[in-house]
C-alpha positions as CSV (number, residue, x, y, z in Angstrom):
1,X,18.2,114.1,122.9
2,X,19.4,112.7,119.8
3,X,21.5,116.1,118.8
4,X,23.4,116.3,122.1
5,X,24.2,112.4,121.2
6,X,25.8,113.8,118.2
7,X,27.0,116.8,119.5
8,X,28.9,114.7,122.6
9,X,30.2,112.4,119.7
10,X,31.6,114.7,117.7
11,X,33.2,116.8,121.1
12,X,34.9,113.1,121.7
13,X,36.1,112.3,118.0
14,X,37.8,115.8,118.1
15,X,39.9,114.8,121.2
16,X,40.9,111.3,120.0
17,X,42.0,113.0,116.5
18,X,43.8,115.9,118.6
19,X,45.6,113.4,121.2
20,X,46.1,110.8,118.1
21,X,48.3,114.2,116.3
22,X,49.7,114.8,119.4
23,X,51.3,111.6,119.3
24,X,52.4,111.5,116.0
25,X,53.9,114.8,116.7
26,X,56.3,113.8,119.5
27,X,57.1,110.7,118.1
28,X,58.1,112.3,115.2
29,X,60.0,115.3,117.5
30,X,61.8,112.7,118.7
31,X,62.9,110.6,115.9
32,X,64.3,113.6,114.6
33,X,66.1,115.1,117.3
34,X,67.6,111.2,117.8
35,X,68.5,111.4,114.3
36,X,70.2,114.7,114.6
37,X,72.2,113.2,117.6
38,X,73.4,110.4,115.4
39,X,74.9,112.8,112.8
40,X,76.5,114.9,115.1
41,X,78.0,111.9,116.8
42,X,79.4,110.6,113.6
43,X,80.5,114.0,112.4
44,X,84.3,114.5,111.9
45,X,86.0,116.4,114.5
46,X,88.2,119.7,114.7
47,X,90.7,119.6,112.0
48,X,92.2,123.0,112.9
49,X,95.7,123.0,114.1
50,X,96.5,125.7,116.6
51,X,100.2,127.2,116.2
52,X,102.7,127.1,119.3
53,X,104.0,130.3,120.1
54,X,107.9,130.1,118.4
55,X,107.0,127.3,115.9
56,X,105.1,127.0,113.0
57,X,102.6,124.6,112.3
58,X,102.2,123.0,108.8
59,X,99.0,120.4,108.1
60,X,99.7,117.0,107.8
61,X,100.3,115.5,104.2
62,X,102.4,112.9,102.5
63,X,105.2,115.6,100.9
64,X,106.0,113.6,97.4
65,X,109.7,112.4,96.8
66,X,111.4,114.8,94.3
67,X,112.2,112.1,91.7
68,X,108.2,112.1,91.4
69,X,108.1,116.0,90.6
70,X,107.3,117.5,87.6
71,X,109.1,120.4,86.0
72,X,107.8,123.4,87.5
73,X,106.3,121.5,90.5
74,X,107.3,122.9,93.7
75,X,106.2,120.5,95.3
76,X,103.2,121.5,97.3
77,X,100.6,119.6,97.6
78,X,98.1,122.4,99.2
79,X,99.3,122.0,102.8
80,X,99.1,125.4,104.8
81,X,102.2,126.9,106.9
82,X,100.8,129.2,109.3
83,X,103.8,131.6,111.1
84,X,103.5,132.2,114.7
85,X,100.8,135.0,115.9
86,X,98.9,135.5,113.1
87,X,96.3,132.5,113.6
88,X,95.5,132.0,110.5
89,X,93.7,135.8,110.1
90,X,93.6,137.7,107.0
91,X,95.1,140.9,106.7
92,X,92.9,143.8,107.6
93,X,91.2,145.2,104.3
94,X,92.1,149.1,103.2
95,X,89.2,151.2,103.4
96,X,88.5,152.8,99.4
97,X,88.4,156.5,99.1
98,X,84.8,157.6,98.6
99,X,83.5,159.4,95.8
């Protein structure tokens, strides 16, 4: 009698320590997927500009005054003038010859 004693005991430790990781695996499931909501939350948003058929669009930024230009400054400070119709795609690449 005394084995199956210790045979039930060990059958019922097995299933707290199984429902015990259970636990500590949602828990942690769901402290990371409330964590990943938070970031996306306070991720920026969009900062494409999308051009107006007939215009062009330019990204906003401070154009400096020419009195602060230095020679050989053009003056652009990195913004990006996209023309109409081309949304901001590359050129198509030319295929090499093979060999």
């Amino acid at each position: 009698m005394n084995q199956q004693q210790d045979l039930a005991s060990a059958v019922m430790k097995r299933d707290r320590s199984r429902s015990r990781m259970r636990m500590v695996t949602v828990t942690v499931g769901a402290a990371s997927l409330a964590t990943a909501g938070v970031v996306a939350y306070n991720l920026p948003g969009s900062t494409h500009t999308t051009a107006v058929s007939g215009t062009t669009t330019t990204t906003p930024s401070a154009q400096p005054s020419a009195a602060s230009q230095q020679p050989g400054d053009d003056g652009g400070d990195g913004a990006v003038t996209v023309p109409s119709g081309t949304f901001g795609q590359a050129p198509a690449q030319a295929t090499s010859g093979g060999s």
